[in-house]
Structure formats: C-alpha cells, structure tokens
DSSP file (Angstrom, degrees, kcal/mol; ACC not computed):
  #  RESIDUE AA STRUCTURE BP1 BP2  ACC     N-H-->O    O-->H-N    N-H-->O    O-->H-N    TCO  KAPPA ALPHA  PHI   PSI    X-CA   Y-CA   Z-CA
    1    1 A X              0   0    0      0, 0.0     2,-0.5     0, 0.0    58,-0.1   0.000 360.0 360.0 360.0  42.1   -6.5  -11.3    0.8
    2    2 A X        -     0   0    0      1,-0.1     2,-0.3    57,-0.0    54,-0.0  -0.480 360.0-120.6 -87.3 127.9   -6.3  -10.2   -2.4
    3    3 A X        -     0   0    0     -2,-0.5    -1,-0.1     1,-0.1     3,-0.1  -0.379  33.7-110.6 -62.5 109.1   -4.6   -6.4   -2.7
    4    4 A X        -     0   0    0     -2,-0.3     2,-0.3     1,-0.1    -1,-0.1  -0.027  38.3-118.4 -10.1 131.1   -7.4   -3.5   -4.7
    5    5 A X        -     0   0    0      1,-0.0     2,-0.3    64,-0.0    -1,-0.1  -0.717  41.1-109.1 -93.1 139.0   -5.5   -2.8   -8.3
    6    6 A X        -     0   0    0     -2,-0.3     6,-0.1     4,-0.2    35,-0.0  -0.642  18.4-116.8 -92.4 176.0   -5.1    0.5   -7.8
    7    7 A X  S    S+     0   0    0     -2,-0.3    -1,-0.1     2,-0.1     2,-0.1   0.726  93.3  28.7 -64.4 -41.8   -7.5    3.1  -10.1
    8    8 A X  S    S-     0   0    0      2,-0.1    -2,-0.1    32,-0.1    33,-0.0  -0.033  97.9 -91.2-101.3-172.7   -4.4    4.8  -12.0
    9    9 A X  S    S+     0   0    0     -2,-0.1     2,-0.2    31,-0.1    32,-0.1  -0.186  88.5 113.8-113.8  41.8   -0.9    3.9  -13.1
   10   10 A X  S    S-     0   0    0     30,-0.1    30,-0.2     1,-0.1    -4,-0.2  -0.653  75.7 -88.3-103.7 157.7    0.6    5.3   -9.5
   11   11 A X  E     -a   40   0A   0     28,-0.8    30,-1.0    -2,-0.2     2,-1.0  -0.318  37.9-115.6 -85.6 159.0    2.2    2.9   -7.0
   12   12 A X  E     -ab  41  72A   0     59,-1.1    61,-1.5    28,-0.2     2,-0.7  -0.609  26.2-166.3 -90.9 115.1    0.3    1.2   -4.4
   13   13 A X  E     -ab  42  73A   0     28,-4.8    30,-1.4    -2,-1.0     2,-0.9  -0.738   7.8-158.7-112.3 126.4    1.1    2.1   -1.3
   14   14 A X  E     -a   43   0A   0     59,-0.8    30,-0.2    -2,-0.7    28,-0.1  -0.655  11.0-144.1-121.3 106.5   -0.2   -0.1    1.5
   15   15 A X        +     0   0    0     28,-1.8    30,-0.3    -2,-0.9    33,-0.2  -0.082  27.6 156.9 -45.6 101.7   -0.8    0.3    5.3
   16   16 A X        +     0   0    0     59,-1.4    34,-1.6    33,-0.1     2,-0.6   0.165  65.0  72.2-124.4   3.3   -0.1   -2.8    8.0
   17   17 A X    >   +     0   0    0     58,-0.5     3,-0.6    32,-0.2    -1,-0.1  -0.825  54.6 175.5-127.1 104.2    0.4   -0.5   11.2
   18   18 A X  T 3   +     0   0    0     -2,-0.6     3,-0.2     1,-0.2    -1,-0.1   0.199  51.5  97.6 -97.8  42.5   -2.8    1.1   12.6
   19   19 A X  T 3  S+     0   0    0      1,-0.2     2,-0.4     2,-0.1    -1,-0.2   0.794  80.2  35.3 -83.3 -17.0   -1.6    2.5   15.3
   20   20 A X    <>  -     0   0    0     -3,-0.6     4,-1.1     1,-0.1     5,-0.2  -0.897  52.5-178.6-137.8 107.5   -1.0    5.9   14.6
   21   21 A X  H >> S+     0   0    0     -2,-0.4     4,-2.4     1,-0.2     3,-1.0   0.978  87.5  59.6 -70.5 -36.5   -3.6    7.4   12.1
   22   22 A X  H 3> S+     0   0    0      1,-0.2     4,-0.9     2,-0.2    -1,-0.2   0.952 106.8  46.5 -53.7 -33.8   -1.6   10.9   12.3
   23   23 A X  H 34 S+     0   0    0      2,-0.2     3,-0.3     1,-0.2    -1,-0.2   0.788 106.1  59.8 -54.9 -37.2    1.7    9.1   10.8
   24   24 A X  H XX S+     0   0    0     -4,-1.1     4,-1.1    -3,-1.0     3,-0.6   0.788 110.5  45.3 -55.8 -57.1   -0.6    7.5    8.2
   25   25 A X  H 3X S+     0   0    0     -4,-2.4     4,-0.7     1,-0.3    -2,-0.2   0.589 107.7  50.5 -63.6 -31.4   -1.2   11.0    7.4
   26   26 A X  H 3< S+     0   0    0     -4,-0.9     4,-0.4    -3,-0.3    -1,-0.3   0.035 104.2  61.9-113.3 -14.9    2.0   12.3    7.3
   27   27 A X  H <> S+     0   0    0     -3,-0.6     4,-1.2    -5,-0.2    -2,-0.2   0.656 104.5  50.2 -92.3 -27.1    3.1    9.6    5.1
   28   28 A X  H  X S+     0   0    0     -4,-1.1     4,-3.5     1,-0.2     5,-0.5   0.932 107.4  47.7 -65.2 -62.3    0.8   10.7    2.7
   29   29 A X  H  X S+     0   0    0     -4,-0.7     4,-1.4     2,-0.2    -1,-0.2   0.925 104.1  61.0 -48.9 -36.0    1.6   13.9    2.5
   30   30 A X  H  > S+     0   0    0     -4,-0.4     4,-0.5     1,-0.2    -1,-0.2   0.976 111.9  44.5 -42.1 -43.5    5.3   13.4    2.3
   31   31 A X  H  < S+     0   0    0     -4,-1.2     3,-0.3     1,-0.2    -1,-0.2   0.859 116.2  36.7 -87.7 -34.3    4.7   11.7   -0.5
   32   32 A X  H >X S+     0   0    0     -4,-3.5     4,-3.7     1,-0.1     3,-1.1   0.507  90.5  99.6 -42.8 -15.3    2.1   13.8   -2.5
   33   33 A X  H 3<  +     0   0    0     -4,-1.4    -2,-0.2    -5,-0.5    -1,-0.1   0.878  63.9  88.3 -63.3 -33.4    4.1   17.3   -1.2
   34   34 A X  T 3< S-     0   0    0     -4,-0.5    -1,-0.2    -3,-0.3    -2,-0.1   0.802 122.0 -26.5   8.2 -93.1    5.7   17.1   -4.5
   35   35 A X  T <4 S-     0   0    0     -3,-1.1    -1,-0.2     2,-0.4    -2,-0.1   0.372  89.9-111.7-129.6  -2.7    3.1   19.1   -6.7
   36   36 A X  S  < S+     0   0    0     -4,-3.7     2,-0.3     1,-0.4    -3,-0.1   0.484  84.4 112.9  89.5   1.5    0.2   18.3   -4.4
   37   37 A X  S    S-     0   0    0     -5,-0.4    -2,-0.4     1,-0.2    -1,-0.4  -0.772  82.9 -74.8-113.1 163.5   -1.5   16.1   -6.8
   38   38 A X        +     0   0    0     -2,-0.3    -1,-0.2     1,-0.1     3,-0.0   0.015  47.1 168.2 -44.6 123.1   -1.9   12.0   -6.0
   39   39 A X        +     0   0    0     -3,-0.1   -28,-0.8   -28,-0.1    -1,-0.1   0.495  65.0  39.8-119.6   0.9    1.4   10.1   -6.6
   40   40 A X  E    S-a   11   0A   0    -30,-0.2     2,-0.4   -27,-0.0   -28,-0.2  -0.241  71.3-126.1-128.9-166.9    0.1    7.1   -4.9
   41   41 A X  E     -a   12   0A   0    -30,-1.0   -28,-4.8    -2,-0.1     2,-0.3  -0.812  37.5-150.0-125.9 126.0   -3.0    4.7   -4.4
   42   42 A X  E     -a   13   0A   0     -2,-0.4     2,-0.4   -30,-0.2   -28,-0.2  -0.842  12.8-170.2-107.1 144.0   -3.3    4.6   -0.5
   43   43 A X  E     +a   14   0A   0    -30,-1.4   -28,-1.8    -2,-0.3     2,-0.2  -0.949  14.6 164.9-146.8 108.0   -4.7    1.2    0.8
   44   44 A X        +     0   0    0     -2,-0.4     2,-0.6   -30,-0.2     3,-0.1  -0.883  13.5 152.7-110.6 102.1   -5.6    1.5    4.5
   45   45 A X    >   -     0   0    0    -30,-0.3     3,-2.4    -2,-0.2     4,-0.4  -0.909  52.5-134.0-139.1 119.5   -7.5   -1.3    5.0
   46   46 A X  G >  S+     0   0    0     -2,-0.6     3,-9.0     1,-0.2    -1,-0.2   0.893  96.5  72.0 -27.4 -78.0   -7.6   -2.9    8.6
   47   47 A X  G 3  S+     0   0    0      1,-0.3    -1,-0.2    -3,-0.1   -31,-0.1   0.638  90.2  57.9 -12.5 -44.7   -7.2   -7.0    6.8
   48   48 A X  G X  S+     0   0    0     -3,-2.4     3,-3.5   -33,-0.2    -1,-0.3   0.406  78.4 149.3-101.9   3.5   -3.5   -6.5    5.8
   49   49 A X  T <  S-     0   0    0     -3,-9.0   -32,-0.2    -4,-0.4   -33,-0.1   0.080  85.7  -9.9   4.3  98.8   -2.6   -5.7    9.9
   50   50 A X  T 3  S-     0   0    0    -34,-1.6    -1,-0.2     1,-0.1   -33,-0.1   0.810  93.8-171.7  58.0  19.3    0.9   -7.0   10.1
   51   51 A X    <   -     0   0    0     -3,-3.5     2,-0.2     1,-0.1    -1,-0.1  -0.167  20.7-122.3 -48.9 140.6    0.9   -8.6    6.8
   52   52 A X     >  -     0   0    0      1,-0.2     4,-1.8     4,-0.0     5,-0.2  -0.469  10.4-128.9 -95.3 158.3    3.9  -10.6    6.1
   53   53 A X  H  > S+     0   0    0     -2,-0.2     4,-1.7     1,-0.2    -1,-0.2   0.824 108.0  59.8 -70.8 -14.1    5.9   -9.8    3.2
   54   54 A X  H  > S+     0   0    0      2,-0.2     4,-2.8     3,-0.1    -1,-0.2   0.916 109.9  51.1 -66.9 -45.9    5.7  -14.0    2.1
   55   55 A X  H  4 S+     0   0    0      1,-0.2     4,-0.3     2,-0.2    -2,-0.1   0.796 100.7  49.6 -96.5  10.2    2.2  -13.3    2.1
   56   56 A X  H >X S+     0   0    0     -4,-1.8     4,-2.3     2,-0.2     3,-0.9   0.873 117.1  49.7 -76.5 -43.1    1.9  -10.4    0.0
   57   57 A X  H 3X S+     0   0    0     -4,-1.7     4,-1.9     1,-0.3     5,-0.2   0.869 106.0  51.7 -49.8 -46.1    4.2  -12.6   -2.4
   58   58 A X  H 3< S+     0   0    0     -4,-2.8    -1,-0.3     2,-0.2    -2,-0.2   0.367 115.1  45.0 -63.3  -8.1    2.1  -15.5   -2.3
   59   59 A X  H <> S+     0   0    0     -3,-0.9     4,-0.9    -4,-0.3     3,-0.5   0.841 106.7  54.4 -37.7 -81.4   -0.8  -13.1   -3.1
   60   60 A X  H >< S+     0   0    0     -4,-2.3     3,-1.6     1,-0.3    -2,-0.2   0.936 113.7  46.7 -64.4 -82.1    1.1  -11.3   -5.8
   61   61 A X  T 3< S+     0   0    0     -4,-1.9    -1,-0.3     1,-0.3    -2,-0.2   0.743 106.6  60.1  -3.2 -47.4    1.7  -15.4   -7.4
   62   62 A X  T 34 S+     0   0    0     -3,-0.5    -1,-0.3    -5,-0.2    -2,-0.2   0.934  89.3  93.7 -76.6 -47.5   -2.0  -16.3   -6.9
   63   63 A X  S << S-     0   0    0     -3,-1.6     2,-0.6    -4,-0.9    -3,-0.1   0.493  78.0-109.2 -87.2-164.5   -3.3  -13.7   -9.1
   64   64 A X    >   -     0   0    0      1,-0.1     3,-1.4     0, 0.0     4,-0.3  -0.833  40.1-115.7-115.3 147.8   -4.3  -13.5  -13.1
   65   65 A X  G >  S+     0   0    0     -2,-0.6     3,-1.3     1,-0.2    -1,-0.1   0.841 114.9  58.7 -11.3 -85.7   -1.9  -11.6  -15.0
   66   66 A X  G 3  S+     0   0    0      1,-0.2    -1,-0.2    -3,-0.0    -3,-0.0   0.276 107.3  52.7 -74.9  -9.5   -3.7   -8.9  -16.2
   67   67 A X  G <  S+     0   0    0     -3,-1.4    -1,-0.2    -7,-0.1    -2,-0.2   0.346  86.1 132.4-123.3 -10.2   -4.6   -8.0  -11.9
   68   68 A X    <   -     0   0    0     -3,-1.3     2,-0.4    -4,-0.3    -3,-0.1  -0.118  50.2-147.2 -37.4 146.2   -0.6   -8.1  -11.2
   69   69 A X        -     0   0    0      1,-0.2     3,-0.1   -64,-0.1    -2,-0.1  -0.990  11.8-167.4 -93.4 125.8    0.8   -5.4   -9.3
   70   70 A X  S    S+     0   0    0     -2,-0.4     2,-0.3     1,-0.2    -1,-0.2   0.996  73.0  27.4 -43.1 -76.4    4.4   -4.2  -10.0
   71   71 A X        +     0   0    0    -61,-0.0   -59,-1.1     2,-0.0     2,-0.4  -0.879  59.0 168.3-101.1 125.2    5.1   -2.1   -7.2
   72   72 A X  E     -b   12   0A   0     -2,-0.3     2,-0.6   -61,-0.1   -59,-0.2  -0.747  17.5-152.5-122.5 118.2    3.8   -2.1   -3.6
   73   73 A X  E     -b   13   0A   0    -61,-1.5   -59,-0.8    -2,-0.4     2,-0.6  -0.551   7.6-142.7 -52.6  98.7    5.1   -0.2   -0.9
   74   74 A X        -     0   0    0     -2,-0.6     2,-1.0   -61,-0.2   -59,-0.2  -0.533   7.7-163.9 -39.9  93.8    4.9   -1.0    2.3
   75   75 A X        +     0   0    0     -2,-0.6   -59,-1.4   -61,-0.1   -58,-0.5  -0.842  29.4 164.3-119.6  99.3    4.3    1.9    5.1
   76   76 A X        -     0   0    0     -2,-1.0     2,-0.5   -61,-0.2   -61,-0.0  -0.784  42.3-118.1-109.1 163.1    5.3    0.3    8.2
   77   77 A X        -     0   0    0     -2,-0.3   -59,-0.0   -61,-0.1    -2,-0.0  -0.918  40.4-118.0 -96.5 129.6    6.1    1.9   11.7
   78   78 A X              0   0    0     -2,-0.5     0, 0.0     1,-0.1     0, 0.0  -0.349 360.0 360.0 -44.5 135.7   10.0    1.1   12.7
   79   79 A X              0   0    0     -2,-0.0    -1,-0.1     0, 0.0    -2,-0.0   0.064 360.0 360.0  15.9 360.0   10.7   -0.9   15.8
C-alpha cells in the first residue's frame, strides 16, 4: 500500500472517504484558495478507503529513507 512520493516539495494530502466527490473538491480548493496555485499533492486513490492511521504508520516504517514522507494529511469526512 505504499503512499505515491508526491512530485514537489508540497504536503501530501490523502483521501480515505469516497463518498462525496463534491467535498473532495471543496477540500481542495480551500486549500489552494490561497494564491490559486498547488499547495498540495492530492492522492485520491480508491486502495487507501478507510485507511487506518497504524497502517499508514506501518507504511511510513516500511519504506527506504530516501521515499519517506514527512507530512500526510488526512481528509476524512466527520462522524
């Protein structure tokens, strides 16, 4: 399950609720509205569904050094 490095030196943000693609959307934007330019690496990818945060750690562990991620951000839908 290993997490896409993202392209840039911007933070990963990464999707685990597909239920609502407009929210998805709206999450983006918040977070680009800035200056309009990329602030992020968006990872929607179907695979990390409900991913737990132990196994994004155990993931994060697993890896080579040089493929680490610092940050990832989670965009989950609340309760």
């Amino acid at each position: 399950m290993l997490l896409p490095a993202p392209k840039d030196l911007t933070s990963t943000v990464l999707r685990t609720d597909f239920g609502d693609d407009a929210a998805w959307v709206s999450v983006q934007a918040a977070i680009d509205a800035a200056d309009g330019s990329p602030h992020a690496t968006y990872v929607s990818d179907p695979r990390f569904t409900d991913v737990s945060i132990q196994a994004l750690i155990d993931e994060g562990t697993a890896t080579e050094d040089d493929d680490d991620l610092t940050y990832v951000f989670l965009a989950i839908r609340p309760p």
